[in-house]
C-alpha positions in Angstrom: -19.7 -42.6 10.2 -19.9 -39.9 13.1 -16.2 -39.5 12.7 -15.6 -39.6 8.8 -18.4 -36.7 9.6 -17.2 -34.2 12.1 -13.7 -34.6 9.9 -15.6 -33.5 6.6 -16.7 -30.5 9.3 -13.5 -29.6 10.4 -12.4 -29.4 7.4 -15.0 -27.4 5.6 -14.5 -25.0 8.9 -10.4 -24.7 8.1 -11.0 -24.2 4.4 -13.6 -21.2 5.4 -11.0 -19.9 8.0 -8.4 -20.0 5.5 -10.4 -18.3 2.7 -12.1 -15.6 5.5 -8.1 -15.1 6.8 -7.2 -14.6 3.0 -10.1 -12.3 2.7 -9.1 -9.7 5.2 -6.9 -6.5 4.8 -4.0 -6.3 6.7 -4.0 -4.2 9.7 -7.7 -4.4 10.0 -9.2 -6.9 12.5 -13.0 -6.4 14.2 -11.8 -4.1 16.7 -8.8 -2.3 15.2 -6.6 -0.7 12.5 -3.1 -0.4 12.7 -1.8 3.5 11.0 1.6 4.2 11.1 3.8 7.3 10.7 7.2 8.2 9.9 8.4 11.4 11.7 11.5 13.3 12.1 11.5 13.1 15.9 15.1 13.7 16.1 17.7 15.9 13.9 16.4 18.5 12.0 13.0 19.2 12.1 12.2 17.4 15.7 10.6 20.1 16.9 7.9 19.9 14.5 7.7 15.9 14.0 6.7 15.9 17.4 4.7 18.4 17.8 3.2 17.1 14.7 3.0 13.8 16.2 1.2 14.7 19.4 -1.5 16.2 17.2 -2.3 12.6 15.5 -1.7 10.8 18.9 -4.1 13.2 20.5 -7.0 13.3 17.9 -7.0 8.9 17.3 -7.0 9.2 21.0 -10.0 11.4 21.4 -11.5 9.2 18.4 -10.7 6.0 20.3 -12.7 7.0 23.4 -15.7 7.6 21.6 -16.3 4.1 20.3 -13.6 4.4 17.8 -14.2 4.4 14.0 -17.2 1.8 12.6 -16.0 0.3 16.0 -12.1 0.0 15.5 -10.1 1.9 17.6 -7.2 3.1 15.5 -3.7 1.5 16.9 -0.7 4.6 16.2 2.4 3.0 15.6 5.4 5.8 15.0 8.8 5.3 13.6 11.7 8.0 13.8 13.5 9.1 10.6 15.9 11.9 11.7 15.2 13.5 8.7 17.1 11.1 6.3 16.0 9.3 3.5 17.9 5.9 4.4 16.4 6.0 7.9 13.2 6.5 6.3 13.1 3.6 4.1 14.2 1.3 7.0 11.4 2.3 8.8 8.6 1.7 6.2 10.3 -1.9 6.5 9.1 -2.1 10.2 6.0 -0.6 10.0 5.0 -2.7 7.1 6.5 -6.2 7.9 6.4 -6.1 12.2 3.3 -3.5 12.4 1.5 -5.1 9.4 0.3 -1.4 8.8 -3.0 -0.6 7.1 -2.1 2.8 6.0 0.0 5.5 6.8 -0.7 8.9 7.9 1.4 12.5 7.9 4.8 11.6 7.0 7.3 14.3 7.1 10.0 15.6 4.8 9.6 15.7 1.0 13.1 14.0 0.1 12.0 11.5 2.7 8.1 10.9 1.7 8.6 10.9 -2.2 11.5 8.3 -1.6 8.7 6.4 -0.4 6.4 6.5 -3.8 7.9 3.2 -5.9 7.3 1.2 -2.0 3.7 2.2 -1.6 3.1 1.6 -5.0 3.9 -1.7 -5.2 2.4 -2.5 -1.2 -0.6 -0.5 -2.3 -0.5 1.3 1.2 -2.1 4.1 1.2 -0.3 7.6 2.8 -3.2 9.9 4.4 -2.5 13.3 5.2 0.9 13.7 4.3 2.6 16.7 5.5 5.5 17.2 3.0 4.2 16.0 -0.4 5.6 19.7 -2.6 8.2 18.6 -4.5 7.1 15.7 -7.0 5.7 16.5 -10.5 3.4 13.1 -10.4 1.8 12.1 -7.2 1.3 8.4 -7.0 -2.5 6.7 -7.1 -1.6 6.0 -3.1 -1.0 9.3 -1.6 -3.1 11.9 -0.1 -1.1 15.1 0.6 -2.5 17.3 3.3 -1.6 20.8 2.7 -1.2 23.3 -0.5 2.5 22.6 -2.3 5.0 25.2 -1.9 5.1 26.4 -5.1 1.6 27.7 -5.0 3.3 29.5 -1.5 6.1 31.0 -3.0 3.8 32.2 -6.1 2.0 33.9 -3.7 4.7 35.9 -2.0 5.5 37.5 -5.1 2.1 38.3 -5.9 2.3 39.8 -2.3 5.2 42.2 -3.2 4.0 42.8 -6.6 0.2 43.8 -5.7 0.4 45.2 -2.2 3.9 46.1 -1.7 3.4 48.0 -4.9 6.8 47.0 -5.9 6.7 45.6 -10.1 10.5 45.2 -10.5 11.2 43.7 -7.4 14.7 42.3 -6.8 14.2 39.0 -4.9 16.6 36.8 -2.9 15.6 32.8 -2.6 17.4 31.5 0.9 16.9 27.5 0.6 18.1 24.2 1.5 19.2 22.2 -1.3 16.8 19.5 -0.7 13.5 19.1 -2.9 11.3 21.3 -0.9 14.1 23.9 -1.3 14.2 23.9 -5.1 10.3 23.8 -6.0 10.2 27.4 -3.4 12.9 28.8 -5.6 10.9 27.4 -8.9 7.8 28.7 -7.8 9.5 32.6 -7.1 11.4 32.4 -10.3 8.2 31.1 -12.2 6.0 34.0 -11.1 8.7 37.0 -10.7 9.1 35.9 -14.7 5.2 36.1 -15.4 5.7 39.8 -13.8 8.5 40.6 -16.0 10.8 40.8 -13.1 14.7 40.3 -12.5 16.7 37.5 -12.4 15.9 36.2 -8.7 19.2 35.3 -6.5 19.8 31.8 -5.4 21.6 31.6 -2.1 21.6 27.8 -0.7 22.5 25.8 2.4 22.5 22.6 3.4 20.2 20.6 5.3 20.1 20.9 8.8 22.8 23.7 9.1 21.9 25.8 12.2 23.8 28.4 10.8 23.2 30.8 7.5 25.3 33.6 8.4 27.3 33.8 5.6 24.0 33.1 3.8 22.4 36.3 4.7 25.8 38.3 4.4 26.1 37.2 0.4 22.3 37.8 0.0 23.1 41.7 1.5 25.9 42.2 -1.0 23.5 41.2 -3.7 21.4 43.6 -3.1 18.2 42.1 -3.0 15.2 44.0 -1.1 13.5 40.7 -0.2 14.1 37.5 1.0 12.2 34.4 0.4 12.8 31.4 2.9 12.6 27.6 1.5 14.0 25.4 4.8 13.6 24.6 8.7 13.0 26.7 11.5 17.0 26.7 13.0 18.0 28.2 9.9 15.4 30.9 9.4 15.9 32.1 13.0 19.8 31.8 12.4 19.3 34.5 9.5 16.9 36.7 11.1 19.4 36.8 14.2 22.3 38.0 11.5 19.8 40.4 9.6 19.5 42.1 12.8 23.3 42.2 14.0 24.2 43.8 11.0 21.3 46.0 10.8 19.9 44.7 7.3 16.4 45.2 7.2 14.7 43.4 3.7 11.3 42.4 3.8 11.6 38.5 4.9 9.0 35.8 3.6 9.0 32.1 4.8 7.3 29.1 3.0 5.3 27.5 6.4 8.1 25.0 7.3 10.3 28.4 8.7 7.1 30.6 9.8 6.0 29.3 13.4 6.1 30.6 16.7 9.0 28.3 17.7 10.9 30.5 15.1 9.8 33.5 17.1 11.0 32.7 20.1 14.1 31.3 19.3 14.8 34.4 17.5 15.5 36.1 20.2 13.7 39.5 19.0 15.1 39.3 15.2 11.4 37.7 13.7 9.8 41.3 14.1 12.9 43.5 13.7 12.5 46.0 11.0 9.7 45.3 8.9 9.5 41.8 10.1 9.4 38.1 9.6 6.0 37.1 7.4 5.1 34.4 4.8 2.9 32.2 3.8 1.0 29.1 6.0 -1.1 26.1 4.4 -2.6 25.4 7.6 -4.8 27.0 10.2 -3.6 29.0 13.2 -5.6 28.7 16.7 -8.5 31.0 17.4 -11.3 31.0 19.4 -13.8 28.3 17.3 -14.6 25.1 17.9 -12.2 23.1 16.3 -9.5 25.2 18.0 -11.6 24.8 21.6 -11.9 20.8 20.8 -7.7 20.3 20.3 -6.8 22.5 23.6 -9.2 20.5 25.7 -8.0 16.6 24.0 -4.9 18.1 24.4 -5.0 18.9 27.7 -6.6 15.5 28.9 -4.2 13.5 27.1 -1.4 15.6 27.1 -1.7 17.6 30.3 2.1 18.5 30.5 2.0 20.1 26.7 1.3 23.4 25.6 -1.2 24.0 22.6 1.1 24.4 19.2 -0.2 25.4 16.0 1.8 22.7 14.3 0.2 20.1 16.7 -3.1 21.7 15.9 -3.2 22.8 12.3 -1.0 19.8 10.7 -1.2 16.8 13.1 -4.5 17.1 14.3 -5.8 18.3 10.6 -4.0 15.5 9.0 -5.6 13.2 12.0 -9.5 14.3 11.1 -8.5 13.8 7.5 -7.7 10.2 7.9 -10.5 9.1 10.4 -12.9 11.1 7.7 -11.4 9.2 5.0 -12.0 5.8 6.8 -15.7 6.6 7.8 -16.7 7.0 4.1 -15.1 4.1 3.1 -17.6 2.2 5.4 -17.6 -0.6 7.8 -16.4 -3.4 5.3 -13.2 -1.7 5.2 -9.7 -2.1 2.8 -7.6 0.0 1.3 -8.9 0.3 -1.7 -12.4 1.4 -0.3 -9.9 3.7 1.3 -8.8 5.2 -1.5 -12.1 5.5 -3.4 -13.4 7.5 -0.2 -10.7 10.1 -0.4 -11.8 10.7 -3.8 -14.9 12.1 -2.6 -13.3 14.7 -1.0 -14.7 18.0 -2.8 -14.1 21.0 -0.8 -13.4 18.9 2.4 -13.0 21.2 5.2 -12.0 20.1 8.8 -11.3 23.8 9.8 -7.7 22.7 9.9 -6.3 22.7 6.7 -6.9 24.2 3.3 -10.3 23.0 1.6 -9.7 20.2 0.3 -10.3 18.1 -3.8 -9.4 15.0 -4.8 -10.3 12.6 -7.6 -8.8 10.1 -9.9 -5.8 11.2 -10.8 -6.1 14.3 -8.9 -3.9 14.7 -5.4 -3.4 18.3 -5.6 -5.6 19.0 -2.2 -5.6 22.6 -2.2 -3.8 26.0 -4.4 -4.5 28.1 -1.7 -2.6 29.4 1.5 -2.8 32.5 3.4 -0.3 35.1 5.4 0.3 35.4 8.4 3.2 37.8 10.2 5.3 37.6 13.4 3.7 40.0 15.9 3.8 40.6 19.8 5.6 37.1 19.9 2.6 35.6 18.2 1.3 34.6 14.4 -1.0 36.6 13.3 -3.4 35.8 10.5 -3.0 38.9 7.6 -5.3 37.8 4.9 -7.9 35.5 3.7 -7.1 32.1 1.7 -6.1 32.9 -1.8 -4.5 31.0 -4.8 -1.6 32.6 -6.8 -2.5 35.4 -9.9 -0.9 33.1 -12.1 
């Protein structure tokens, strides 16, 4: 009878151990959730995938130390994409099916992220703080972009020229990759220089990850454009600053944030402040001397005691990190990815001093309209004007 008992136990224990196990979210156990990220940490781009990436590591590592989040310290599992779509799919497939991911956070690349949509979709993963979300015209249910799209950025350069430059006509030159990211910058100039009345803007293209636009820039001279608006990477930008200067064109340049960093300063060589100088538009926040800027030198330093502070490490990796652990707080200790979700949609006016302010709710993902400009000066960026959101 004591047998036929404890089996009847046993197996009322396996059942409840099967339902509990059946219960439970992937990449979420009592002490730990599993995030992943796909970066371009080699290729095009690696410059700013890793600095990008030592901005997460270094905030979940600071939020680890202190307990953690509801007690789960958050496991960071990165894959490398090179910045190629095919790469990038193949490496969802990891983090899902080997890292049994819980979410994702940051991805990079807008080709590369939006080929992810039909995936997370049907996975139901959720994508936190993505970095390069500016190109699709529907945002799926499951992602969370981090940063103002570039189309509001490129409205806003034109604005720029019109308003304070003073110039109503103005005769505008669009220098892009031919990827996603590079088309909505032109759509976004062409959609406002047309609100303006304005002429036809000029299209000059390259394609991605070409380190040189020399010919670029000399076709965009003959066309006799006054300005230039940039749509790509930071080798490219700094390539076509360097000929602007050899051949003693001076047009008033404007980047979209991908090309506007200090890393394009420097490997400029001189060319980002030659003539009237390299400015544009940023979606993200720029070091200065407040807390959140104190808090990210000294993590950094502790964790990363070799690295120099970057404003890409700061104002997207980090930024996208506080978003994420913010998001997973307010979806509460009982914890799945559709709490997840439901928490992000409470975001109204969310501001972790890092990124834009930021909005979401159902069927909203369009975090922010607003950026703000910064210039290339004395080898640093320099913050030019207060957030703002395009005239039209």
């Amino acid at each position: 009878m004591r047998v036929k008992k404890s089996i009847i136990i046993l197996a009322v224990l396996l059942v409840c151990l099967t339902f509990s196990s059946a219960l439970a979210e992937t990449g979420v156990s009592d002490n730990e959730i599993v995030v992943g990220a796909i970066m371009n940490l080699t290729g095009p781009g690696a410059y700013g995938g890793n600095e990008i990436t030592r901005g997460l590591s270094t905030y979940f590592k600071a939020i680890n130390d202190k307990g953690g989040v509801h007690g789960r310290k958050i496991k960071f599992v990165v894959e490398d994409n090179s910045y190629q779509v095919a790469k990038t799919q193949a490496a969802y497939k990891k983090l899902k099916s080997r890292d049994q991911i819980f979410c994702m956070v940051g991805n990079i690349g807008s080709s590369q992220v939006e080929a992810l949509f039909p995936l997370l979709e049907k996975d139901k993963i959720p994508l936190i703080g993505a970095i390069s979300v500016h190109s699709a015209d529907v945002i799926p249910r499951y992602v969370f972009p981090a940063y103002t799209p570039y189309r509001y950025q490129s409205k806003l350069i034109v604005d720029y020229i019109v308003a304070t430059l003073g110039d109503k006509k103005p005769k505008i030159g669009v220098l892009r990759n031919t990827t996603d990211f590079g088309l909505r910058g032109l759509e976004g100039v062409q959609e406002q220089v047309k609100n303006y009345g304005g002429p036809e803007v000029v299209d000059v293209n390259f394609p991605p990850g070409a380190a040189d636009v020399s010919a670029q820039v000399l076709k965009l001279k003959e066309s006799g454009v006054n300005y230039v608006v940039y749509a790509g990477l930071m080798r490219a930008i700094a390539s076509g600053l360097m000929e602007g200067k050899k051949i003693a064109w001076q047009p008033h340049w404007f980047s979209l944030n991908p090309g506007l960093s200090e890393h394009v300063i420097k490997i400029s060589q001189g060319a980002a402040e030659y003539g009237k100088g390299l400015m544009g538009t940023l979606n993200y926040s720029l070091l200065t001397d407040n807390q959140i800027s104190r808090e990210f030198i000294a993590n950094l330093k502790k964790y990363y005691p070799d690295k120099r502070p970057t404003v890409y490490a700061f104002g997207m990796g980090y930024g996208a990190g506080a978003m994420l652990v913010e998001g997973l707080k307010r979806a509460g200790k009982d914890l799945t990815r559709e709490k997840l979700i439901k928490a992000m949609e409470t975001f109204k006016g969310y501001n972790n001093g890092c990124l834009p302010p930021q909005t979401f709710g159902p069927g909203d993902r369009i975090p922010s309209e607003k950026a703000y400009f910064a210039k290339a000066q004395n080898g640093k960026l320099v913050q030019t004007s207060d957030w703002m959101a395009p005239k039209f």
